[in-house]
C-alpha positions in Angstrom: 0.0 0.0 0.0 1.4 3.4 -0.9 1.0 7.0 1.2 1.7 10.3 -0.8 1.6 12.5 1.2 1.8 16.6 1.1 5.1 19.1 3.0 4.4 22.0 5.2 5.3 25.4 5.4 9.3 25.7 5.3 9.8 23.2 2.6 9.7 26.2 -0.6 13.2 27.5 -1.6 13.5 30.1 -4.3 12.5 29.2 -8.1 11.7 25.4 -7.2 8.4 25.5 -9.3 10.2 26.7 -12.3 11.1 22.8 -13.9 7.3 22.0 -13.2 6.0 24.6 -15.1 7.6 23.4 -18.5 5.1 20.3 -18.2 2.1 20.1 -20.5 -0.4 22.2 -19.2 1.0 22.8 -16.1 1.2 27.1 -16.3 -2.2 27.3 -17.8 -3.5 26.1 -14.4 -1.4 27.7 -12.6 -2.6 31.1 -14.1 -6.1 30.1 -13.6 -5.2 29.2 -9.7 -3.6 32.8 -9.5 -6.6 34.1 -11.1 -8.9 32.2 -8.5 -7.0 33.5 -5.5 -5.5 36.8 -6.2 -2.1 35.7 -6.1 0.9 35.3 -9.3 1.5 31.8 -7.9 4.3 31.6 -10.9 6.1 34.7 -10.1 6.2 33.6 -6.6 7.4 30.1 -7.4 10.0 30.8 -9.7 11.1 34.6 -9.5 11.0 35.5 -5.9 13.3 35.3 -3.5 13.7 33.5 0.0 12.0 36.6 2.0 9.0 37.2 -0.2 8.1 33.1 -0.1 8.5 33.2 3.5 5.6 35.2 3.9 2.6 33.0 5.3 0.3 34.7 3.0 2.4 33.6 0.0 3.9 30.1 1.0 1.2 28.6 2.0 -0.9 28.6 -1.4 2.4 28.3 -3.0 3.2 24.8 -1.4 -0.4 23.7 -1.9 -0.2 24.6 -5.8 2.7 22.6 -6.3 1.9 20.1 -4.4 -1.5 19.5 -6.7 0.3 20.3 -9.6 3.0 17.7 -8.8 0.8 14.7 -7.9 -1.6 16.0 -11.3 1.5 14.8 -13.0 1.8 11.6 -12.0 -1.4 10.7 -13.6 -4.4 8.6 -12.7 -2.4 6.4 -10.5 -4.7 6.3 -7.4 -2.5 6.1 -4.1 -4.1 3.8 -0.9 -3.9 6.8 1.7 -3.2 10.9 1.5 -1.9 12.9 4.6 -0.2 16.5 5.0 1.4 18.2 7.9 0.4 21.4 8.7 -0.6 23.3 5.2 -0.5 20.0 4.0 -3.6 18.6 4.8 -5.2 21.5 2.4 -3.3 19.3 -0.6 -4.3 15.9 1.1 -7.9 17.3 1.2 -8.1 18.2 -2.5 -6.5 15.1 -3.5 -9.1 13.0 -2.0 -11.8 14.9 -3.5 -13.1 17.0 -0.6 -12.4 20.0 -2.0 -11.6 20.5 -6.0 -8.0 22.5 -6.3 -9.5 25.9 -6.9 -11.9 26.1 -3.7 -8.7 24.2 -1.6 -6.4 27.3 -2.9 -9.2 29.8 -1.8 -9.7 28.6 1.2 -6.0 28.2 2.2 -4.8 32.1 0.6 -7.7 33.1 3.6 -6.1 30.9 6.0 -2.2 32.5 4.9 -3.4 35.8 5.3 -5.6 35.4 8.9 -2.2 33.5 9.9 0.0 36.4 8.7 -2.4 39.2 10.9 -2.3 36.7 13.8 0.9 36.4 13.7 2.0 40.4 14.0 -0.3 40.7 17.0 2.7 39.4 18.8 6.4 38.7 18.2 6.2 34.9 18.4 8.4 32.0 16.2 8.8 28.4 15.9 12.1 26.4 16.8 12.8 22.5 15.9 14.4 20.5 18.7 16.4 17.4 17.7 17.0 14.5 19.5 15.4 14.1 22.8 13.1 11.8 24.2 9.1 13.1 24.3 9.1 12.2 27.9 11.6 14.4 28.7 11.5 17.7 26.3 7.4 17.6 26.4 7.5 18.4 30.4 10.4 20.8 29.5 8.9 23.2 27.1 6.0 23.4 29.4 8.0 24.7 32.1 9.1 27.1 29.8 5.7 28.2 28.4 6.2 27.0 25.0 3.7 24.9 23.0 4.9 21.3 21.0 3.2 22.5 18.1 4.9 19.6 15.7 5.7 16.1 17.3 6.6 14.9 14.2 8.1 11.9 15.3 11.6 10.0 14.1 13.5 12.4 17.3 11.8 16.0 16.8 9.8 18.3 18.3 9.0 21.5 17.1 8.2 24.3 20.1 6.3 27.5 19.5 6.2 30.2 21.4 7.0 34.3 22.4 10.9 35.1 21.2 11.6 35.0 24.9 10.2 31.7 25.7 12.2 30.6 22.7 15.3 32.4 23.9 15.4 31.0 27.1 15.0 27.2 24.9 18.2 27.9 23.4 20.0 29.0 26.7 18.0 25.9 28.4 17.4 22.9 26.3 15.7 19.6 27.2 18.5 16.6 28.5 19.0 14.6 25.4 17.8 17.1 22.9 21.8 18.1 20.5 20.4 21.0 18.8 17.7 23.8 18.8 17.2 25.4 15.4 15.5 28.4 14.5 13.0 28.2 12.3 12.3 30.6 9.5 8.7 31.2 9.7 6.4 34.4 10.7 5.1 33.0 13.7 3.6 30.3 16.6 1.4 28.3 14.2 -0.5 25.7 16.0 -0.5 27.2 19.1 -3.0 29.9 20.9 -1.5 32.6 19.1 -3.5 31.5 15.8 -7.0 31.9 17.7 -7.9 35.1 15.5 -6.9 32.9 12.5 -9.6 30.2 13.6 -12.5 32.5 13.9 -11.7 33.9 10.3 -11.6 30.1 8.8 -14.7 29.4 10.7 -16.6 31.8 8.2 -15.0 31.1 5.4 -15.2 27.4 5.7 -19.1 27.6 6.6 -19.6 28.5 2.7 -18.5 25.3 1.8 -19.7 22.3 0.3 -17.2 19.1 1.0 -17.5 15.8 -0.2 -16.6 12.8 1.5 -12.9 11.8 0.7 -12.7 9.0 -2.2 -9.2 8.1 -0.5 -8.4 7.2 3.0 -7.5 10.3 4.6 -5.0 10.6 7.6 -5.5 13.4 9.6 -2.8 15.4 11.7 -4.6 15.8 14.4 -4.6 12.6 15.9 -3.4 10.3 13.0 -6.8 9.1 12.5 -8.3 8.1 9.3 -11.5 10.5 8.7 -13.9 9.4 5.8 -16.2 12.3 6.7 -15.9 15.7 4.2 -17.3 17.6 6.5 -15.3 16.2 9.9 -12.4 16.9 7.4 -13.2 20.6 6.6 -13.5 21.2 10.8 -10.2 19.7 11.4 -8.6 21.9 8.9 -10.1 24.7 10.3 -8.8 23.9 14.1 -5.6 22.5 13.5 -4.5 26.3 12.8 -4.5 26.7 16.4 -3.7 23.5 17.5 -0.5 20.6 17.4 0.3 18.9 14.3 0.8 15.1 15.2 2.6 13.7 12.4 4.2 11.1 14.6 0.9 9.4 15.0 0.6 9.7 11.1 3.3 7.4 10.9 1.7 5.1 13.3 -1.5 5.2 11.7 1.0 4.3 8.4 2.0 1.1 9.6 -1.5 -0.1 11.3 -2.6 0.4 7.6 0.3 -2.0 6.1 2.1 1.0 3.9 4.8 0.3 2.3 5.7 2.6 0.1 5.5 6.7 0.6 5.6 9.2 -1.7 5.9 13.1 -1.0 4.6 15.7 -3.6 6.6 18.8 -4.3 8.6 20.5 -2.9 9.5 16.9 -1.3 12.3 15.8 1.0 10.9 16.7 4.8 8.5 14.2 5.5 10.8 11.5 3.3 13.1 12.2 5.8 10.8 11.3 8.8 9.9 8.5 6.9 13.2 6.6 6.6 13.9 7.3 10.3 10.6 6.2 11.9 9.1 3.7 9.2 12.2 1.3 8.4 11.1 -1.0 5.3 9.2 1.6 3.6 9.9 2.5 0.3 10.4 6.4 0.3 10.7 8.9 -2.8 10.2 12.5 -2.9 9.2 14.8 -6.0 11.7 17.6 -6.0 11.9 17.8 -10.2 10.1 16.6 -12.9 13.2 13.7 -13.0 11.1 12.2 -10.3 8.2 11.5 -11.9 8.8 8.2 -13.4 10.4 6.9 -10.7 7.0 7.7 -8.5 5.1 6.0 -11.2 6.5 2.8 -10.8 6.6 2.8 -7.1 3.0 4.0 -7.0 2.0 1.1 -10.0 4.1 -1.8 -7.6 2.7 -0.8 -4.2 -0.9 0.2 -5.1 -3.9 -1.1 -3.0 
């Protein structure tokens, strides 16, 4: 059984859509996407820089176009399971049918821009710990105020939280943990500091009309598979504010028999999860075009 799954904010470097838009096809949707949301999704993904992508309002359509455009390349090749982390989900939720790609890209330029204004309320960031057992840095970051707004499994945690909670992390990190990284977002996603963020996706999400997914989708809530559009559409909405599990993901991967995972573009991240916390399971991630084959025929061997 196969698992494509969809990256998160953070994975976008400069000019990494530019290969994909030489496919057939592939900037004529893109312009009408752009059209749809208000946004030059090609400039974005193949002239700007590192600081204009950053911005949540920007990267997080930007990661959910390629990542529909990517897996619309691989063809009619029907994986077994979809799942996202963070932003994510938005893809997952399009590719099994919830949403079509045009109301998935609307809905998530809203959620990029209530993110961006709850995010300048206060000074707030994100920072990945690596290494460390959950026993030990979970208890930790609460002393220090911060929230474990990824546990992504495979060794890291990422904590969110004020600058000065998050400065005191680096002076004081949790026994076991080797490093604390910075991380270059805007601010504490999945944590209380998106509240206003919520409210706004309430609305938006209340003009809706989902379908039930046609694929088994794996939520990051709570790793739970969810065959319900409209359950679906609610957990998109309140994971804004609240932890990304991705390490139950994975769990809920092998209680489902995968075997082979494949991560849409910009790939790489959640690959790299993969090969640390799911030993035996195939792994490929679309970076380029070159990929594509390659995903064919591990998508064609491991299919349900």
């Amino acid at each position: 059984m196969l698992v494509l799954v969809a990256p998160g904010q953070g994975a976008q470097t400069p000019g990494f859509l530019t290969p994909w838009l030489d496919l057939p096809g592939a900037a004529d949707r893109l312009a009408a996407w752009s059209d749809a949301i208000g946004l030059d999704l090609a400039h974005y993904g193949t002239q700007a820089d590192a600081d204009a992508i950053r911005d949540t309002a920007v990267a997080q359509p930007l990661l959910v176009a390629a990542g529909l455009l990517s897996a619309a390349a691989l063809g009619e090749l029907a994986p077994g399971a979809v799942a996202g982390h963070s932003v994510g989900e938005f893809t997952a939720a399009a590719l099994a049918g919830v949403l079509d790609d045009t109301a998935a890209l609307q809905l998530v330029r809203k959620r990029g821009l209530a993110m961006a204004d709850a995010a300048a309320i206060t000074e707030t960031g994100m920072s990945a710990l690596l290494g460390g057992e959950p026993d030990t840095v979970l208890p930790h970051l609460d002393k220090l105020g911060l929230t474990p707004a990824n546990v992504n499994g495979a060794g890291q945690i990422v904590a969110a939280g004020t600058m000065a909670q998050l400065a005191a992390l680096a002076e004081d990190k949790p026994e076991g943990t080797r490093r604390v990284v910075p991380l270059k977002v805007a601010g504490a996603f999945h944590t209380e500091h998106m509240a206003p963020a919520v409210t706004v996706l309430q609305g938006a999400a209340a003009e809706l009309a989902p379908a039930d997914p046609k694929l088994t989708y794996v939520s990051n809530k709570d790793g739970r598979a969810v065959d319900s559009g409209a359950e679906v559409i609610a957990r998109l909405v309140g994971q804004v504010a609240n932890p990304v599990r991705w390490d139950l993901c994975m769990e809920t991967f092998k209680e489902l028999g995968v075997t082979a995972l494949v991560e849409v573009c910009p790939g790489g991240t959640l690959t790299g999860l993969a090969k640390r916390a799911l030993p035996g399971v195939q792994t490929l991630a679309l970076k380029t075009p070159d990929d594509l084959d390659a995903a064919r025929e591990l998508i064609a061997e491991h299919a349900a």
